[in-house]
N, CA, C and O atoms as a Maestro MAE file, in Angstrom:
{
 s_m_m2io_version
 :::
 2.0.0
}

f_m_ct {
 s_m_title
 :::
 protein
 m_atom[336] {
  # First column is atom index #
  i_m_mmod_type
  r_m_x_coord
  r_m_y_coord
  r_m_z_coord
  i_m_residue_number
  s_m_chain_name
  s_m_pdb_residue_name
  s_m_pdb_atom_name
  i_m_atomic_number
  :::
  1 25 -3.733 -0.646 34.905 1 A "UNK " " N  " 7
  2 3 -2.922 0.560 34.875 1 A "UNK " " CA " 6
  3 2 -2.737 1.057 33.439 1 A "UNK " " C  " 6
  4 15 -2.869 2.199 32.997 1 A "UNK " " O  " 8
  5 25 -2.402 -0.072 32.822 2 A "UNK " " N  " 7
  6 3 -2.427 0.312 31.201 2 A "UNK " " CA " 6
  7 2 -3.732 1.356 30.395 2 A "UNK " " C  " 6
  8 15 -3.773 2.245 29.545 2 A "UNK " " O  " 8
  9 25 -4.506 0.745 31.105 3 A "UNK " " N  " 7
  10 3 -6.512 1.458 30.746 3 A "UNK " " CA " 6
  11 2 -6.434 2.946 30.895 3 A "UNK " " C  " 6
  12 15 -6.825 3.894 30.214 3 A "UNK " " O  " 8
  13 25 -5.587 2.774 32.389 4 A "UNK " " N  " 7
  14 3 -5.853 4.361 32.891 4 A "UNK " " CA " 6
  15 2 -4.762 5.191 32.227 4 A "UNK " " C  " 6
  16 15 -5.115 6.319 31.886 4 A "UNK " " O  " 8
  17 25 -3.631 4.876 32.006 5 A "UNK " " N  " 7
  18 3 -2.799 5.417 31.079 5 A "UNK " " CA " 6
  19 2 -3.100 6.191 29.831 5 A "UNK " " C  " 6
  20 15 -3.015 7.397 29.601 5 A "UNK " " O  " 8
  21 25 -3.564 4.932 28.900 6 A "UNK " " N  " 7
  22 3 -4.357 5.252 27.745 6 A "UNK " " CA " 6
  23 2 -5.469 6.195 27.600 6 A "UNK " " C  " 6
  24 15 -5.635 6.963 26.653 6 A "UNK " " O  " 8
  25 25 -6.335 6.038 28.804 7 A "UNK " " N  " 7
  26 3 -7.628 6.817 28.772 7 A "UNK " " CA " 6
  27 2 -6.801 8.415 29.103 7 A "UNK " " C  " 6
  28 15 -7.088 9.427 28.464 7 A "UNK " " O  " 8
  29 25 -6.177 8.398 29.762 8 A "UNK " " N  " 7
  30 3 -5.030 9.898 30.201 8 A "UNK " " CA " 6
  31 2 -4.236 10.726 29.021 8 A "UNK " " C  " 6
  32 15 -4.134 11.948 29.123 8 A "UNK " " O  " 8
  33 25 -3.697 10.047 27.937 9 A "UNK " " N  " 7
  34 3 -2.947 10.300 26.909 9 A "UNK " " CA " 6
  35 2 -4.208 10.762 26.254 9 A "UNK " " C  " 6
  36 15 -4.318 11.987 26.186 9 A "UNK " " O  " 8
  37 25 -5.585 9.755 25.550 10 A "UNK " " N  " 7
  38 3 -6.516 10.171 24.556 10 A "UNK " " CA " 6
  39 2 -7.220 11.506 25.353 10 A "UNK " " C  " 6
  40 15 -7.745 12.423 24.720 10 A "UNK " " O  " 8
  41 25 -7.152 11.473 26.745 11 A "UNK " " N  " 7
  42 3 -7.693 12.756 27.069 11 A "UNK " " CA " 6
  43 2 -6.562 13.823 26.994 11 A "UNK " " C  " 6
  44 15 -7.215 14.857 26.849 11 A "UNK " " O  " 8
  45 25 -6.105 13.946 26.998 12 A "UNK " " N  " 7
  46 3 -4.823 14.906 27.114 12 A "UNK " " CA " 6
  47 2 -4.867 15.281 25.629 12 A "UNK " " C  " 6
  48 15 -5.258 16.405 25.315 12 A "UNK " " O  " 8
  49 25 -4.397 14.189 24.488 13 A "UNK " " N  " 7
  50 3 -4.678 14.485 23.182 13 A "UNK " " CA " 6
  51 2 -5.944 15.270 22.492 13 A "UNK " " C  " 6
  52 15 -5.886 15.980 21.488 13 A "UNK " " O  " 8
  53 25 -6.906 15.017 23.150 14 A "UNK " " N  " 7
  54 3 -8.419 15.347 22.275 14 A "UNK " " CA " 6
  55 2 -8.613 16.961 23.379 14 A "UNK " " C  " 6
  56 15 -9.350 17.900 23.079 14 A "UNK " " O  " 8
  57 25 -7.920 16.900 24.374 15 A "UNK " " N  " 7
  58 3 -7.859 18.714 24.447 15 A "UNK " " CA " 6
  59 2 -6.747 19.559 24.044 15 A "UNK " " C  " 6
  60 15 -7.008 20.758 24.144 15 A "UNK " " O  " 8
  61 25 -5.513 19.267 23.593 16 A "UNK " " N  " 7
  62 3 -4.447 19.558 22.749 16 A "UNK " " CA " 6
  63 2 -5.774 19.889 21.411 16 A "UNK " " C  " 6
  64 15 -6.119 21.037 21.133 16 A "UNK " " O  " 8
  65 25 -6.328 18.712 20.764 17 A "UNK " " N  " 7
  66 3 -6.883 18.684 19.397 17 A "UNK " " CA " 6
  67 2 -7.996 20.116 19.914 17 A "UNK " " C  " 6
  68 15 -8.286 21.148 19.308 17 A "UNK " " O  " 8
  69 25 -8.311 19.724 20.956 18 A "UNK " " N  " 7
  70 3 -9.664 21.008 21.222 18 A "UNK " " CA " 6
  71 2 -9.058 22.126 20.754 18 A "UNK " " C  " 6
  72 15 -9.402 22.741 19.744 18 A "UNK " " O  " 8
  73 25 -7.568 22.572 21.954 19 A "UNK " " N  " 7
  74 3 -7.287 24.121 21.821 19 A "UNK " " CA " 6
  75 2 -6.804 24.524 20.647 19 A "UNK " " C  " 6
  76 15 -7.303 25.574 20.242 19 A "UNK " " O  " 8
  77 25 -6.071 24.079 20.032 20 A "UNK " " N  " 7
  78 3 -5.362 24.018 19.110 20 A "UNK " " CA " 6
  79 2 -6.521 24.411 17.631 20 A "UNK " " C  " 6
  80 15 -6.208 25.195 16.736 20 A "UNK " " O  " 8
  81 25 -7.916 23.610 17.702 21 A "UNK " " N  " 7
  82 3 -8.922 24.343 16.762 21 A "UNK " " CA " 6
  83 2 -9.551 25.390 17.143 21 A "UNK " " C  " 6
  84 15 -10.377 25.990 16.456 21 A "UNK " " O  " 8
  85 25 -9.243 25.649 18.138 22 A "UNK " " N  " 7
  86 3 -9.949 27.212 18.977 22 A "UNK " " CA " 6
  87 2 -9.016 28.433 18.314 22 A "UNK " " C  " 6
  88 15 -9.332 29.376 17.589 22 A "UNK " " O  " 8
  89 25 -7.740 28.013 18.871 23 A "UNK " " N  " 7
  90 3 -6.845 28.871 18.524 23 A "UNK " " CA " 6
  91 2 -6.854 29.261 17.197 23 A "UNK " " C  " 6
  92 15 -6.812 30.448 16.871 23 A "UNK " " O  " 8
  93 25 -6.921 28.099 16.195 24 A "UNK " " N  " 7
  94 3 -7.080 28.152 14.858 24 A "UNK " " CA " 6
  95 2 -8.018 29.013 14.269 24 A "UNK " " C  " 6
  96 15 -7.708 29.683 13.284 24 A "UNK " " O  " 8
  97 25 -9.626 29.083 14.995 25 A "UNK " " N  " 7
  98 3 -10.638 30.036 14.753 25 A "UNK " " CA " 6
  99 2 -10.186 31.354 14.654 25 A "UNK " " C  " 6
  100 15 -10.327 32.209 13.779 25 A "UNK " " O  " 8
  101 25 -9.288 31.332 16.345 26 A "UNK " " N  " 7
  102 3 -9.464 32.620 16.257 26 A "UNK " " CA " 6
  103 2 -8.597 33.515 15.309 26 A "UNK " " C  " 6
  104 15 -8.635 34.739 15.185 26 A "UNK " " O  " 8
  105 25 -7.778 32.567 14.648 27 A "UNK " " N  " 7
  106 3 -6.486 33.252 14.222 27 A "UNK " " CA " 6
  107 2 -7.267 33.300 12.377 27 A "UNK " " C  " 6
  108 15 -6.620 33.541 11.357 27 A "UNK " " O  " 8
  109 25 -8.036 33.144 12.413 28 A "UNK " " N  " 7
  110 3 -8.945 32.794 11.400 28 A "UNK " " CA " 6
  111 2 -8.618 31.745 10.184 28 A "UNK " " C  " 6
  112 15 -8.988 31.821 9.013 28 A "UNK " " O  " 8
  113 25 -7.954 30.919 10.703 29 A "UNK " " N  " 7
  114 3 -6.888 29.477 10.292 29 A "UNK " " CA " 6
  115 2 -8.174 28.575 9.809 29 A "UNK " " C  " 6
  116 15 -9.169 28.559 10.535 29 A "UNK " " O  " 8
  117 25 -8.153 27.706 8.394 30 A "UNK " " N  " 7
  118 3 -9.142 26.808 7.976 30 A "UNK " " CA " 6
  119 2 -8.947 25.669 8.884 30 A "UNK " " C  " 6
  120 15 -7.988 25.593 9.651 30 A "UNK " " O  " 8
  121 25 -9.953 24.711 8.776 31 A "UNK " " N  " 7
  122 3 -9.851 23.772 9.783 31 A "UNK " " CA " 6
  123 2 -8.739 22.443 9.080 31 A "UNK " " C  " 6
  124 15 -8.209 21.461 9.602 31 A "UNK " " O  " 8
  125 25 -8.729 22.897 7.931 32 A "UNK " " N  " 7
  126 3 -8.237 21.995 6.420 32 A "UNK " " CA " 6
  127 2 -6.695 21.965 7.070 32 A "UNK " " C  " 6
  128 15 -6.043 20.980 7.415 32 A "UNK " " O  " 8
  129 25 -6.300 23.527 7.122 33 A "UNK " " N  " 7
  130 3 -4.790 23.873 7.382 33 A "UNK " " CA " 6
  131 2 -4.766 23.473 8.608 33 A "UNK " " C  " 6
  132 15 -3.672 22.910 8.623 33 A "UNK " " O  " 8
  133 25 -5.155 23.369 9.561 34 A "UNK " " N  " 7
  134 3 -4.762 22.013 10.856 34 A "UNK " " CA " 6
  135 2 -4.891 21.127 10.961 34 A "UNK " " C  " 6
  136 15 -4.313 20.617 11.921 34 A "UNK " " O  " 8
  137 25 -5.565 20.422 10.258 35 A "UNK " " N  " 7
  138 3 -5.521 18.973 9.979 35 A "UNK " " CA " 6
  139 2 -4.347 18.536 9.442 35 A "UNK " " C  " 6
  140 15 -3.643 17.662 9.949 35 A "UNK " " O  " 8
  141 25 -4.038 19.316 8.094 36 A "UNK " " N  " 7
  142 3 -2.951 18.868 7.455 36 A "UNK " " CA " 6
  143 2 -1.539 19.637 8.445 36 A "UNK " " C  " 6
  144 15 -0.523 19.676 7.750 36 A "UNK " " O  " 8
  145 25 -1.423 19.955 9.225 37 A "UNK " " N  " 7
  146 3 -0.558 20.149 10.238 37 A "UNK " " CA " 6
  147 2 -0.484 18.861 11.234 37 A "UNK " " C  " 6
  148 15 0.650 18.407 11.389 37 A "UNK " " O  " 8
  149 25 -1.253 18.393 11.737 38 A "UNK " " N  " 7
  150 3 -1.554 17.099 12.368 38 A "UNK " " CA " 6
  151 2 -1.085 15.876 11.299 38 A "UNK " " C  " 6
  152 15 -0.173 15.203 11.780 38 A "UNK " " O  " 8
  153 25 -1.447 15.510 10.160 39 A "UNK " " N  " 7
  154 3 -1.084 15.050 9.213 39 A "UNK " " CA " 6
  155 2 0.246 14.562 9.271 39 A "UNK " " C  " 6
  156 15 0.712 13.454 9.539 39 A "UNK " " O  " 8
  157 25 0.904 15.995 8.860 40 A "UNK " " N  " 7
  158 3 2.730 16.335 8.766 40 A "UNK " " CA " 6
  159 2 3.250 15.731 9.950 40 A "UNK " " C  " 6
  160 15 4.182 14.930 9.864 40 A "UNK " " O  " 8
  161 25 2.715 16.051 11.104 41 A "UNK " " N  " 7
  162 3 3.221 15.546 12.169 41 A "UNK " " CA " 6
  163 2 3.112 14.208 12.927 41 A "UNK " " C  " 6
  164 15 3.835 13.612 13.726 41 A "UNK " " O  " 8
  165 25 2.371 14.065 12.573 42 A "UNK " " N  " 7
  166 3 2.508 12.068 12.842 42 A "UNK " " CA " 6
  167 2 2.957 11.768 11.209 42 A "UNK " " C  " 6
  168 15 3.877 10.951 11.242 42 A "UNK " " O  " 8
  169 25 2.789 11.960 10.490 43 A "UNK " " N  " 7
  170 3 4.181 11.860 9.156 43 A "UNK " " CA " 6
  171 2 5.644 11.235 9.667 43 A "UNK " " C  " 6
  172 15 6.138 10.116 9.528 43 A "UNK " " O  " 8
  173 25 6.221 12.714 10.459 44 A "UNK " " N  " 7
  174 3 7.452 12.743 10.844 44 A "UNK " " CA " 6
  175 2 7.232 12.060 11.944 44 A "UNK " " C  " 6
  176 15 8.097 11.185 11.965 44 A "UNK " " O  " 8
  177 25 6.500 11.960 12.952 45 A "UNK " " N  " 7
  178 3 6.886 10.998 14.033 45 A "UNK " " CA " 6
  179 2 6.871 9.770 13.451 45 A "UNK " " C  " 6
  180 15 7.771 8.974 13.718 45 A "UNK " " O  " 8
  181 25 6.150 9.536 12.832 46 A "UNK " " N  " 7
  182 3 6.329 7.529 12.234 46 A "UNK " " CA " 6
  183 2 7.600 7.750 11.775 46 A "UNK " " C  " 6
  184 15 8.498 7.270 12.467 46 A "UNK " " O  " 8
  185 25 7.942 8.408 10.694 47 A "UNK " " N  " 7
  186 3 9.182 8.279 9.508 47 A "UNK " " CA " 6
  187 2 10.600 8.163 10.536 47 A "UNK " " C  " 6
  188 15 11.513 7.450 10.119 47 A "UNK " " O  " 8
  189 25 10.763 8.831 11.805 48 A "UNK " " N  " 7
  190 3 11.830 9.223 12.540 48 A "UNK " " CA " 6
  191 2 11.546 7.919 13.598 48 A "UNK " " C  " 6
  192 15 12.549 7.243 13.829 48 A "UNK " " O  " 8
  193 25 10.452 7.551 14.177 49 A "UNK " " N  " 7
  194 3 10.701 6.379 14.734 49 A "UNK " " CA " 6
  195 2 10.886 5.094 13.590 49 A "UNK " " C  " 6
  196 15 11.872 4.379 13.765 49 A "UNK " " O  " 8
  197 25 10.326 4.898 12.873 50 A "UNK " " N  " 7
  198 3 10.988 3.483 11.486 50 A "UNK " " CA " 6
  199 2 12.187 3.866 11.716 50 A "UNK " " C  " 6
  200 15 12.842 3.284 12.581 50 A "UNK " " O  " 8
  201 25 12.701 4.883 11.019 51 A "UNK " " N  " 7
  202 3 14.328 5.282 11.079 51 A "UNK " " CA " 6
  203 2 15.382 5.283 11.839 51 A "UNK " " C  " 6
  204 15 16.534 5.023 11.488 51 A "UNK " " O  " 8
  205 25 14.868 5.681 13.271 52 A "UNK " " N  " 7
  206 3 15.285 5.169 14.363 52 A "UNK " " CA " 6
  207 2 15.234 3.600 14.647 52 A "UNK " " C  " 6
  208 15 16.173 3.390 15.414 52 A "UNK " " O  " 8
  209 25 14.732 2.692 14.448 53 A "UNK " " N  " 7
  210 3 14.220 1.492 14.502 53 A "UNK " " CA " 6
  211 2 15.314 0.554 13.570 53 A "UNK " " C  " 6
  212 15 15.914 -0.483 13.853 53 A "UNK " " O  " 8
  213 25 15.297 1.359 12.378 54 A "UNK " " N  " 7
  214 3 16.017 0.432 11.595 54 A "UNK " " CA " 6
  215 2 15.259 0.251 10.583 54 A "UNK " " C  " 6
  216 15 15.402 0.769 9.475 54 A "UNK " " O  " 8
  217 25 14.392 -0.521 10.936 55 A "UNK " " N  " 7
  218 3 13.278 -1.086 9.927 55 A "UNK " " CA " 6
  219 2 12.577 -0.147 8.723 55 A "UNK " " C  " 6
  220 15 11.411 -0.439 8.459 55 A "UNK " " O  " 8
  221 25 13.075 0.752 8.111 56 A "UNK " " N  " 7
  222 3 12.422 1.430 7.123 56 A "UNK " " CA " 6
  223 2 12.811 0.393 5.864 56 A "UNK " " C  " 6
  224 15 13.757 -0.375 5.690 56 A "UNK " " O  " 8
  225 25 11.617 0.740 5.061 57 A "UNK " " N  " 7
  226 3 11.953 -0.250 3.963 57 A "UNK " " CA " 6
  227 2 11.000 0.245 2.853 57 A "UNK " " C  " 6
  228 15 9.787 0.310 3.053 57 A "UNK " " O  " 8
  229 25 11.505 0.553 1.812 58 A "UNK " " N  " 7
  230 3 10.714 1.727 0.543 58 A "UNK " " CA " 6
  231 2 10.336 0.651 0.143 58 A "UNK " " C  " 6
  232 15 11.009 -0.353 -0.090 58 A "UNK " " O  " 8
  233 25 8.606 0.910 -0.010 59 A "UNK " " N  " 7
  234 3 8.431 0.137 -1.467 59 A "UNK " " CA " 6
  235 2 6.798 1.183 -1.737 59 A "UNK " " C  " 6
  236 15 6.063 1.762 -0.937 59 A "UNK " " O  " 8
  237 25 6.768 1.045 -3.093 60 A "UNK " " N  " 7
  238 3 6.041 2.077 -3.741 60 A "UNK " " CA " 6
  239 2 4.750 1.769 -3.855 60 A "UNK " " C  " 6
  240 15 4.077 2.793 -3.974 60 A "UNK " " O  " 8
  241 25 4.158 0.844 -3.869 61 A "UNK " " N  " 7
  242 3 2.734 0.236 -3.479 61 A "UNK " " CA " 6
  243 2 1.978 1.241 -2.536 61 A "UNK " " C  " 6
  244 15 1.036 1.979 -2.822 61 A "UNK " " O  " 8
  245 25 2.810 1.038 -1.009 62 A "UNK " " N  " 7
  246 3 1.715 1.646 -0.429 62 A "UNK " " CA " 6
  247 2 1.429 3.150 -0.462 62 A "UNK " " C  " 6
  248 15 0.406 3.777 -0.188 62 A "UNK " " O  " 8
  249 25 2.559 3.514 -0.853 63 A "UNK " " N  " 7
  250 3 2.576 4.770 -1.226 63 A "UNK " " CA " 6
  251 2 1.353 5.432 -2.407 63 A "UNK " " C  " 6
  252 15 0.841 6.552 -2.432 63 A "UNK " " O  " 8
  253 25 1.224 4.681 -2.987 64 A "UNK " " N  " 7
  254 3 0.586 4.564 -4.612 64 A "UNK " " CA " 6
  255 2 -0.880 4.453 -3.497 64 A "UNK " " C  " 6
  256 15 -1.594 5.443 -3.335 64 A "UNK " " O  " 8
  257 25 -1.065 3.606 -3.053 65 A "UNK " " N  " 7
  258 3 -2.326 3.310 -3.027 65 A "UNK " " CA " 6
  259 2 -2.718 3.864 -1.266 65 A "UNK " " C  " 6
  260 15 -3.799 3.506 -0.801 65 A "UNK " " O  " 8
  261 25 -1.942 4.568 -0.563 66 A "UNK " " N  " 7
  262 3 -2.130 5.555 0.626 66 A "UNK " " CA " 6
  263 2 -2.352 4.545 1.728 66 A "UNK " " C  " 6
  264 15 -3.064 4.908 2.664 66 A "UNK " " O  " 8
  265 25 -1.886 3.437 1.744 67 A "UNK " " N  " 7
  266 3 -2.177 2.456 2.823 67 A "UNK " " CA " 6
  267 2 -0.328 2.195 3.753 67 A "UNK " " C  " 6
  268 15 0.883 2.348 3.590 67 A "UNK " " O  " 8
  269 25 -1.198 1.797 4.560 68 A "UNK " " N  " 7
  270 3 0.342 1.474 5.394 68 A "UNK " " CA " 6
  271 2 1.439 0.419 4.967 68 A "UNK " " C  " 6
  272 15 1.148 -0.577 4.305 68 A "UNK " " O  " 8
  273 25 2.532 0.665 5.330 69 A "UNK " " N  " 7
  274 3 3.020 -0.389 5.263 69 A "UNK " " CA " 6
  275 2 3.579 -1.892 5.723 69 A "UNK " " C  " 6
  276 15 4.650 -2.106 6.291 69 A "UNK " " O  " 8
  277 25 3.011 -2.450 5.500 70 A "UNK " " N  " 7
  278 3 2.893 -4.182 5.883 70 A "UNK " " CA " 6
  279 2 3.899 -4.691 6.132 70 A "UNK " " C  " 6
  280 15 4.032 -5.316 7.184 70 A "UNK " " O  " 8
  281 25 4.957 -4.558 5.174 71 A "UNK " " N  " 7
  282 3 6.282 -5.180 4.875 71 A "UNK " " CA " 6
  283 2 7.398 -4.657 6.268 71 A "UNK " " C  " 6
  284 15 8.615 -4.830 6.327 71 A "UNK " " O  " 8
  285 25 6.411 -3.923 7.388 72 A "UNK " " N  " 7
  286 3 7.665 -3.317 8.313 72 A "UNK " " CA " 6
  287 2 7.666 -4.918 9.352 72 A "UNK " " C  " 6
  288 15 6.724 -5.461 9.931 72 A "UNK " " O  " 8
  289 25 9.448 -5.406 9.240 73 A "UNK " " N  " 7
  290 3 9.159 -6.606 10.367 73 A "UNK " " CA " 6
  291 2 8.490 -5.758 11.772 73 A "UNK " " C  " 6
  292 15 8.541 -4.569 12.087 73 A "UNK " " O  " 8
  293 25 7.965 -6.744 12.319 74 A "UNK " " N  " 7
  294 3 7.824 -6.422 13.577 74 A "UNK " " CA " 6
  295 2 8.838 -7.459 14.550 74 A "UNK " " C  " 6
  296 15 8.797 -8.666 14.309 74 A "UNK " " O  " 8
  297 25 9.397 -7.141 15.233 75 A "UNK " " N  " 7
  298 3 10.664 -7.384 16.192 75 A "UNK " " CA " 6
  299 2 10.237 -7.926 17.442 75 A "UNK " " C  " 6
  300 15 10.946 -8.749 18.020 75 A "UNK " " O  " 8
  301 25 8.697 -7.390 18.108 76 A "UNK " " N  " 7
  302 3 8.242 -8.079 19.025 76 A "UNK " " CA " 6
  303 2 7.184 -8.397 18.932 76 A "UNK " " C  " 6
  304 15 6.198 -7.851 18.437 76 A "UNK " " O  " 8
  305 25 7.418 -9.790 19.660 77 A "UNK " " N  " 7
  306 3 6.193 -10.583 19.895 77 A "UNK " " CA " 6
  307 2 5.712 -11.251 20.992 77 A "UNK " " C  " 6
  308 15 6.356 -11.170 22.038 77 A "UNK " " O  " 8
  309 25 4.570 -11.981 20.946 78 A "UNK " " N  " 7
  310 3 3.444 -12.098 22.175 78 A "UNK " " CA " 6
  311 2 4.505 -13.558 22.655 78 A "UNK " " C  " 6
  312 15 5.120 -14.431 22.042 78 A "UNK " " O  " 8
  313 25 4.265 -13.175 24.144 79 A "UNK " " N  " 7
  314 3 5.204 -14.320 25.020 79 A "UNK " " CA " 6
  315 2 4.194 -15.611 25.298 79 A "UNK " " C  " 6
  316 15 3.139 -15.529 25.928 79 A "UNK " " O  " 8
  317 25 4.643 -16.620 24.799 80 A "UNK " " N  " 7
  318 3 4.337 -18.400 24.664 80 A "UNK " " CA " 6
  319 2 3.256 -18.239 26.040 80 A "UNK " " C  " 6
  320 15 3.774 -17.629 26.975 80 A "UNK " " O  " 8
  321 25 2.157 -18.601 26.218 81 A "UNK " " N  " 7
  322 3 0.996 -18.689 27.016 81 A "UNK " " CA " 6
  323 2 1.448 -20.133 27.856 81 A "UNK " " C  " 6
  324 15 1.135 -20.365 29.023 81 A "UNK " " O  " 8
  325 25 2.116 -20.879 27.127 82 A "UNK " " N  " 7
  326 3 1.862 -22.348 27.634 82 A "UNK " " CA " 6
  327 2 2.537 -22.266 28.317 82 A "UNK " " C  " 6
  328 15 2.134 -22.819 29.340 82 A "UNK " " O  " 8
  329 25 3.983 -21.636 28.495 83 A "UNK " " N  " 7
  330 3 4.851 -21.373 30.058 83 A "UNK " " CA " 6
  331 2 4.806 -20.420 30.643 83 A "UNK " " C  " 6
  332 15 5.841 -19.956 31.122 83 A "UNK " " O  " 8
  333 25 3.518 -19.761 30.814 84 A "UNK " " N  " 7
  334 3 3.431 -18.903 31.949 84 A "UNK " " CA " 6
  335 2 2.673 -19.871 32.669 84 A "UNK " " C  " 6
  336 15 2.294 -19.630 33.816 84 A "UNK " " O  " 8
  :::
 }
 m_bond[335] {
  # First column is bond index #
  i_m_from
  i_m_to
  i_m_order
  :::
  1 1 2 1
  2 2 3 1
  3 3 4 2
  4 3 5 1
  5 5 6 1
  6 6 7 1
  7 7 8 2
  8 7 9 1
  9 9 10 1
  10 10 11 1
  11 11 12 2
  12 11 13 1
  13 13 14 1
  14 14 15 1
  15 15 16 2
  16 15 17 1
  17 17 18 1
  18 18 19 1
  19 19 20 2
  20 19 21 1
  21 21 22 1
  22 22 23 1
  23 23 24 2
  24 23 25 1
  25 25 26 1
  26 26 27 1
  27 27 28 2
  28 27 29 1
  29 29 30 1
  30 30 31 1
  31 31 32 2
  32 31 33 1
  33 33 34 1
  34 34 35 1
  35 35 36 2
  36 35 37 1
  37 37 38 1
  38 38 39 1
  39 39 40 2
  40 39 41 1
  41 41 42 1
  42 42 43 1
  43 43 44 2
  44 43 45 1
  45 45 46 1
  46 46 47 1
  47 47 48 2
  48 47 49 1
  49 49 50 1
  50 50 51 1
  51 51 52 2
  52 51 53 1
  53 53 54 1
  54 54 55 1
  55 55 56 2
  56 55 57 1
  57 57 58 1
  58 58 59 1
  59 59 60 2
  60 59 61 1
  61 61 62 1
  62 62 63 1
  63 63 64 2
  64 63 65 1
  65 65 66 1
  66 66 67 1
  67 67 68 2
  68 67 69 1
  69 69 70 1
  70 70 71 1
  71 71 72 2
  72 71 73 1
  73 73 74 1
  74 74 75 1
  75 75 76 2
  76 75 77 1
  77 77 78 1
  78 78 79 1
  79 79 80 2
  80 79 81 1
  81 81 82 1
  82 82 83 1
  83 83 84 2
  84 83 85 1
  85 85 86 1
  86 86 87 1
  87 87 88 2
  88 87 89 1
  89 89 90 1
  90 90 91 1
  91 91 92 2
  92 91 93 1
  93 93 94 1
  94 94 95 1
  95 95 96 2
  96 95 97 1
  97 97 98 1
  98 98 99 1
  99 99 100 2
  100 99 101 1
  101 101 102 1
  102 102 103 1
  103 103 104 2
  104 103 105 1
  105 105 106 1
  106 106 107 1
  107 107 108 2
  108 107 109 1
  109 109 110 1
  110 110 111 1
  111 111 112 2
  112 111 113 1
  113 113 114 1
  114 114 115 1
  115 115 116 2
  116 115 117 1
  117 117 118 1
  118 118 119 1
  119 119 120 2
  120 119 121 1
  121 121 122 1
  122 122 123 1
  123 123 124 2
  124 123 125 1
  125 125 126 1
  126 126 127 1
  127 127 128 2
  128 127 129 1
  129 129 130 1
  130 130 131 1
  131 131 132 2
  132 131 133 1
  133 133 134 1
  134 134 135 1
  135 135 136 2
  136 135 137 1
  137 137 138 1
  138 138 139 1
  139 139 140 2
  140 139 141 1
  141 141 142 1
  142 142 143 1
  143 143 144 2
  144 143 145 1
  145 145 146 1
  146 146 147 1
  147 147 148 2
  148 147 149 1
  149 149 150 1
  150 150 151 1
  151 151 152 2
  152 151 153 1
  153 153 154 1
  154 154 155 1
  155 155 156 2
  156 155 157 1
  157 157 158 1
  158 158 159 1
  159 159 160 2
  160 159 161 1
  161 161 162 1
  162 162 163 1
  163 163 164 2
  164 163 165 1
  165 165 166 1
  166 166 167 1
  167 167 168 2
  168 167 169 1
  169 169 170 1
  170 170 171 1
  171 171 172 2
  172 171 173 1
  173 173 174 1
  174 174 175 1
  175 175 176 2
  176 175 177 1
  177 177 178 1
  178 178 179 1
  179 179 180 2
  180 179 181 1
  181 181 182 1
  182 182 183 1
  183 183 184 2
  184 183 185 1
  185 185 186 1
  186 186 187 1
  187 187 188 2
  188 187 189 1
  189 189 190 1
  190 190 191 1
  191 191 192 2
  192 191 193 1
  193 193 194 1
  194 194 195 1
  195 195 196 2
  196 195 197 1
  197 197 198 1
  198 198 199 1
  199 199 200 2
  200 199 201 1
  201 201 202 1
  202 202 203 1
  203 203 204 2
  204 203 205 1
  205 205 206 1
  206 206 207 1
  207 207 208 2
  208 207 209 1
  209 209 210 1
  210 210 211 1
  211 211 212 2
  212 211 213 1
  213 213 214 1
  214 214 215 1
  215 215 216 2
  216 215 217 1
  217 217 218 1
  218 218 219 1
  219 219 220 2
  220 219 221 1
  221 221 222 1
  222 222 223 1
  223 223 224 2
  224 223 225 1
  225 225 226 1
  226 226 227 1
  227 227 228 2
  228 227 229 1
  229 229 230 1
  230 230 231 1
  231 231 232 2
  232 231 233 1
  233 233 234 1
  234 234 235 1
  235 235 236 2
  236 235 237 1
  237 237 238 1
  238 238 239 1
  239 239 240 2
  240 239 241 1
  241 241 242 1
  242 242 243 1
  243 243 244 2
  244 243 245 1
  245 245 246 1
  246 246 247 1
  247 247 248 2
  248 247 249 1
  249 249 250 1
  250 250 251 1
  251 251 252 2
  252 251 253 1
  253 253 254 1
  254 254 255 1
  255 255 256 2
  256 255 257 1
  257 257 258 1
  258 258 259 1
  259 259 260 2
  260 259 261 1
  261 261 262 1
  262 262 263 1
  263 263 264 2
  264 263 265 1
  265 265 266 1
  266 266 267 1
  267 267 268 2
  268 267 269 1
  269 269 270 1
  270 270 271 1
  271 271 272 2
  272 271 273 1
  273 273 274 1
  274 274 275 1
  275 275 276 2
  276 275 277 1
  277 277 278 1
  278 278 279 1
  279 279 280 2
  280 279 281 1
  281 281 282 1
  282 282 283 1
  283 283 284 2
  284 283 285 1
  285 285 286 1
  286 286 287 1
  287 287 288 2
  288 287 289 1
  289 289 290 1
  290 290 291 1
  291 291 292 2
  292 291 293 1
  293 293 294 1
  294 294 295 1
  295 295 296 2
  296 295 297 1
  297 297 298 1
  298 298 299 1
  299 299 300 2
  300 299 301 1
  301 301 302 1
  302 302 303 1
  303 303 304 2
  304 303 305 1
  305 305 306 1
  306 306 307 1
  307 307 308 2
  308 307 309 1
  309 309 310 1
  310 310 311 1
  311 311 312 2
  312 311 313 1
  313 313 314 1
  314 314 315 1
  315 315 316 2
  316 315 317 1
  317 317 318 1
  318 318 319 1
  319 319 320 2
  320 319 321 1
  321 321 322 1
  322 322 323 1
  323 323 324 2
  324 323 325 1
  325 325 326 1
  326 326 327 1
  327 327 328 2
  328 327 329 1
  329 329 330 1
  330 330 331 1
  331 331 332 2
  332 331 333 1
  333 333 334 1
  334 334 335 1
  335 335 336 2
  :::
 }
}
């Protein structure tokens, strides 16, 4: 169920991404300036879910060097195999 989920969202997403560069053509919009619209916006969705979460935590490394950040705990984890 999970498969079909996923495969439903990336399709749903990659025709959002379709119309959205159509529209862009026609409006005679660079392809540059929607990307970096897409960009901004999973930006703010990460920054507002960390924040929501709790777990935000500045440090200037990854920033510097455009990589993610490592240092976020992660809170959940994979359930013990040996007692299922």
């Amino acid at each position: 169920m999970l498969w079909f989920i996923s495969a439903l969202g990336t399709a749903v997403c990659f025709g959002v991404n379709n119309t959205l560069f159509k529209w862009g053509a026609l409006q005679h919009l660079s392809k540059v300036c929607i990307q970096l619209f897409f960009y901004w916006i999973s930006f703010f969705i990460l920054l507002l879910f960390t924040l929501i979460k709790g777990s935000f935590e500045f440090h200037i490394l990854p920033i510097l060097t455009g990589g993610t950040n490592r240092y976020i705990k992660c809170q959940w984890q994979y359930p013990n195999v040996e007692s299922l």
